[in-house]
N, C-alpha and C positions, 0 to 999 in steps of 0.2 A: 299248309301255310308257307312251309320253305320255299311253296314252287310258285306262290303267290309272288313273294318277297324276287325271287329271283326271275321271272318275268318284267315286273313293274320295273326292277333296277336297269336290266339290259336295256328296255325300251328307250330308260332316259339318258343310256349312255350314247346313245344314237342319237337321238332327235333333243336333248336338251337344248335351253339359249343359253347363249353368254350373255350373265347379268352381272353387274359392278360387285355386288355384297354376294356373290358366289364363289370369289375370289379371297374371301377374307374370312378369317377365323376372328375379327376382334369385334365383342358381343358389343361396342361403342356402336361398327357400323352394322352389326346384325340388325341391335335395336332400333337403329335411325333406321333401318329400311323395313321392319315391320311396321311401323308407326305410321308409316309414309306409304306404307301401302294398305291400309286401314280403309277398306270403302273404295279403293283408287286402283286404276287401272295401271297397270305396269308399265304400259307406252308416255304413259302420261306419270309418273311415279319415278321411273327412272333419271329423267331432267333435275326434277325436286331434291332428290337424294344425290346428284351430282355435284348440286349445288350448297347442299348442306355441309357435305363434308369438306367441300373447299373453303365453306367462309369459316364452320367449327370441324375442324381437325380433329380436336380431341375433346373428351368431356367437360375440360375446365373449360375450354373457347366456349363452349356452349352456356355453361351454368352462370361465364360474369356475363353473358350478352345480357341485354335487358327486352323485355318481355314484344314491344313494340316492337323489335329489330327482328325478333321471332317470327310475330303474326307477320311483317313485310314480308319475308321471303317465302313463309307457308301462303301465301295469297292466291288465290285463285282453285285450290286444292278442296274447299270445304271442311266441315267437321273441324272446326277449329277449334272443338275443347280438346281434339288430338296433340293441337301444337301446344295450348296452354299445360297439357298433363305433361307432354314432353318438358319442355323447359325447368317444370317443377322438381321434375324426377333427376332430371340434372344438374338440377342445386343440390336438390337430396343426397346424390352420389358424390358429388363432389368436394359439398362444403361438411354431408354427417358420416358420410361412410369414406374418407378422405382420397374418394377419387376411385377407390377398387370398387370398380363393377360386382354384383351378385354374381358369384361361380356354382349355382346349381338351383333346378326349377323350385325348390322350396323356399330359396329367399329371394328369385327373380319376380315370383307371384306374388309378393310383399310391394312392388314397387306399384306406383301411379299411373294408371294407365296399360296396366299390364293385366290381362286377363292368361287364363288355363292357353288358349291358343298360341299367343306370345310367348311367356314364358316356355311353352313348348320349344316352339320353335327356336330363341336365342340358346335355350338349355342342349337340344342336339346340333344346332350348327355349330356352336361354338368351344360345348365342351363336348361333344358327343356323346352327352345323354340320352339313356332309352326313354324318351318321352315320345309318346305320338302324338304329334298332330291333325288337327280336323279342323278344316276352314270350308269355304262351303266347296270346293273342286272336291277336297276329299268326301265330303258327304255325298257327292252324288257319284264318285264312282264303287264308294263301299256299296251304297241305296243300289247299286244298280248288279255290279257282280254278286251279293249275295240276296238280290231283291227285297230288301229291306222294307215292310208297309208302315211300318211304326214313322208317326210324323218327327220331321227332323226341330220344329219349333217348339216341340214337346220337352216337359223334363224328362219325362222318361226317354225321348228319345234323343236326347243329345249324352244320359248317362250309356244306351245301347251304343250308340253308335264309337264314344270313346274307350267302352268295354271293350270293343270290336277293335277299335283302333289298336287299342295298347296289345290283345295277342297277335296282330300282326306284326307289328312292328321286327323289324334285323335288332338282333339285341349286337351284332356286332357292329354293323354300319346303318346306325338309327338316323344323323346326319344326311347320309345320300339315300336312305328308304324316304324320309320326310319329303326330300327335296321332290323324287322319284313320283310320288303318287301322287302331290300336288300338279307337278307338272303334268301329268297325265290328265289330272282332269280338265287343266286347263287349254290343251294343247289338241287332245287325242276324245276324250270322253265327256265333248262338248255340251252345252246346256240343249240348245232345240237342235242338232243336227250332228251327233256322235259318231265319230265313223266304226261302224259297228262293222261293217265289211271286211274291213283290213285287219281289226282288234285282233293282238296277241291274246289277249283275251276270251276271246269270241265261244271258244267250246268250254269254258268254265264260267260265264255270266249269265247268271242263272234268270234275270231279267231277260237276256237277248231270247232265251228259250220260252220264259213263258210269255212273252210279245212284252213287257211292262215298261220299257226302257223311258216312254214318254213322260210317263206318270209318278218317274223315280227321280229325284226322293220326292216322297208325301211330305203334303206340309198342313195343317191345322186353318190359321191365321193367316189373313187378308190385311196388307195392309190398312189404317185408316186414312186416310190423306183431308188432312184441313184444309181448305184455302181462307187465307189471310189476303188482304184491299191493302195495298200501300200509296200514298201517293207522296213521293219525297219532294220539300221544295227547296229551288237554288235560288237565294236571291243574290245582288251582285250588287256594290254601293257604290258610289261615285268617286273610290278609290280604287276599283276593280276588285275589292275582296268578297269573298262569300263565306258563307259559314260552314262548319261542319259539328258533329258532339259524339261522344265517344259511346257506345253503347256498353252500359256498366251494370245493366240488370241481368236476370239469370235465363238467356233466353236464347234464340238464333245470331249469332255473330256478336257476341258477348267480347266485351274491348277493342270490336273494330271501329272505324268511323265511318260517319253516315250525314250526308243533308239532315235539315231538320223534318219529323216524320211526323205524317199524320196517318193514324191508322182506323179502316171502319169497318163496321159487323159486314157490311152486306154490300155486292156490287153497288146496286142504287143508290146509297147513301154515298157510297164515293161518286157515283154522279153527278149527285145532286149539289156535293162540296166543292167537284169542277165548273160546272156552270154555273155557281152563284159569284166565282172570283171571275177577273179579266188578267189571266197571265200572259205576260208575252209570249210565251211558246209552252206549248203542254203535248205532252212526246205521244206517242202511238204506245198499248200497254205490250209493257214486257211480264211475261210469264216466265216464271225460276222453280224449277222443280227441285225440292228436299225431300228428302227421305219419306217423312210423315207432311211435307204441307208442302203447298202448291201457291206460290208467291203472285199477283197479281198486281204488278209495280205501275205506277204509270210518272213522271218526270214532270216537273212543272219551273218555269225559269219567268224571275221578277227583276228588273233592273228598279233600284229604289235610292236616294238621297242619301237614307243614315240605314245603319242597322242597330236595331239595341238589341244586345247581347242577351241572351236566357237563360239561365244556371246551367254548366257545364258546355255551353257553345263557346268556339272558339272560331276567331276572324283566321283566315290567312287567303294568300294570293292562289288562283287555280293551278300557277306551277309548282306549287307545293304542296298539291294534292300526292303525287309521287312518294312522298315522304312518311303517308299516314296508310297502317293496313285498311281496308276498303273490303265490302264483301264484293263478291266478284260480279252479281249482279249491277253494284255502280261501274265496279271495273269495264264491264262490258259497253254500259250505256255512253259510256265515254268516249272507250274508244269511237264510236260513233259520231256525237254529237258537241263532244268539248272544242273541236275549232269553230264549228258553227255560233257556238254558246255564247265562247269567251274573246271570240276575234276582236 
């Protein structure tokens, strides 16, 4: 184990990156960059987290912002019950726990938004706790050095794999062993293409020997992916307003704003609700991949006299669209097509 630990460390002392929240011991900006890197890719995570702690500094900048001020700047990010947990958990700290951060994984895994792998992680970066963590980099270079078959979407195999975890772990420097192994899988012990040639590694992975490397880690479950028919409409009144309404059910982009939506079961039937209207411009369909469902957007633009308002719709001008969080699927269709729209 010792020689496990002191392999993986050296490698990342060589080849690690400089990241912002590598730098910092305060679990304020540990936890804004796990949050923030939830589902999100570090090239694209790192701007996010740049930005966060220049506008909220500290936890109190955070907890009086208001929720909408949130969603604007997580915008474009996805998974945004990640920002709504954040913000909550930031009143929590601020206004019941009078601002002290949780100092250990037992009352960090208390917080909102905070699972076993988070708390992990703010628990050793910040206090150097021996907690290990397991995110998916870690699992497939554990699944892969000790050839692990047990699926990792398994209960049982997510308890092996953190049994596994916790006797590896530096019980002295748990901090830079966390940092160490994550960074290895994501750097060195790639998903479809690991350099298994070079690996420090290479005569202890027990996969490289018995050929498995492909096929590691095993996993159970397939995702299911839905597809959902959207067709959103812009109409525009003879003051140049259009409408927007705030999405308040318990669903995909829950308190952002959106066109008015019409949603239907099945390709056809959105067909068939395009060509029974005459809109002035009806966009080419944009497709948005989530996690579990597969968006099928298509844009429709009506210039009309009045608009009568519809419970929860609100008027405003298209330069004050900037103002309201947006899923990122309008965000994009915009960039596109709003000079065209609204000239």
């Amino acid at each position: 184990m010792p020689e496990f630990q002191a392999t993986i460390i050296s490698w990342y002392h060589q080849n690690k990156r400089n990241l912002p929240w590598r730098e910092t011991t305060n679990p304020y900006f540990i936890w804004l960059s796990e949050i923030i890197l939830q589902q999100t890719r570090i090239e694209q995570g790192t701007s996010y987290y740049l930005k966060f702690i220049k506008r909220f500094p500290t936890i109190k900048d955070l907890a009086q912002a208001n929720e909408q001020e949130v969603l604007n700047l997580w915008q474009g990010l996805g998974y945004y019950s990640r920002a709504r947990n954040l913000h909550t958990t930031a009143k929590y700290i601020y206004f019941d726990l009078k601002g002290e951060f949780p100092k250990n994984f037992a009352a960090l895994i208390l917080l909102k938004g905070v699972g076993v792998y988070t708390a992990s992680a703010i628990a050793s970066f910040a206090y150097n706790e021996s907690k290990a963590v397991v995110d998916g980099n870690v699992y497939r270079v554990l699944s892969r050095v000790f050839n692990v078959e047990t699926p990792i979407d398994s209960g049982i195999g997510k308890k092996e794999f953190q049994n596994l975890a916790n006797e590896l772990i530096s019980s002295e420097v748990p901090n830079i062993y966390n940092q160490a192994i994550m960074e290895f899988g994501a750097l060195h012990c790639l998903p479809a293409n690991p350099l298994c040639e070079k690996c420090p590694l290479q005569f202890s992975c027990l996969s490289f020997a018995a050929g498995t490397i492909k096929i590691r880690p095993a996993k159970n479950k397939k995702v299911k992916i839905s597809p959902r028919y959207f067709v959103f409409k812009i109409a525009q009144d003879a003051e140049g307003k259009i409408v927007m309404i705030k999405r308040t059910e318990k669903d995909i982009w829950q308190n952002l704003f959106q066109f008015p939506l019409f949603e239907f079961t099945s390709q056809e039937k959105k067909a068939t609700f395009l060509q029974a209207h005459n809109f002035d411009f009806v966009s080419k369909e944009n497709k948005h991949i989530l996690s579990h469902q597969h968006i099928f957007a298509t844009f429709v633009f009506q210039r009309v006299k009045k608009i009568n308002l519809q419970q929860g719709e609100q008027k405003l001008f298209p330069s004050q669209i900037d103002d309201f969080p947006i899923p990122r699927l309008i965000e994009k269709f915009l960039e596109k097509e709003s000079a065209q729209l609204f000239s």
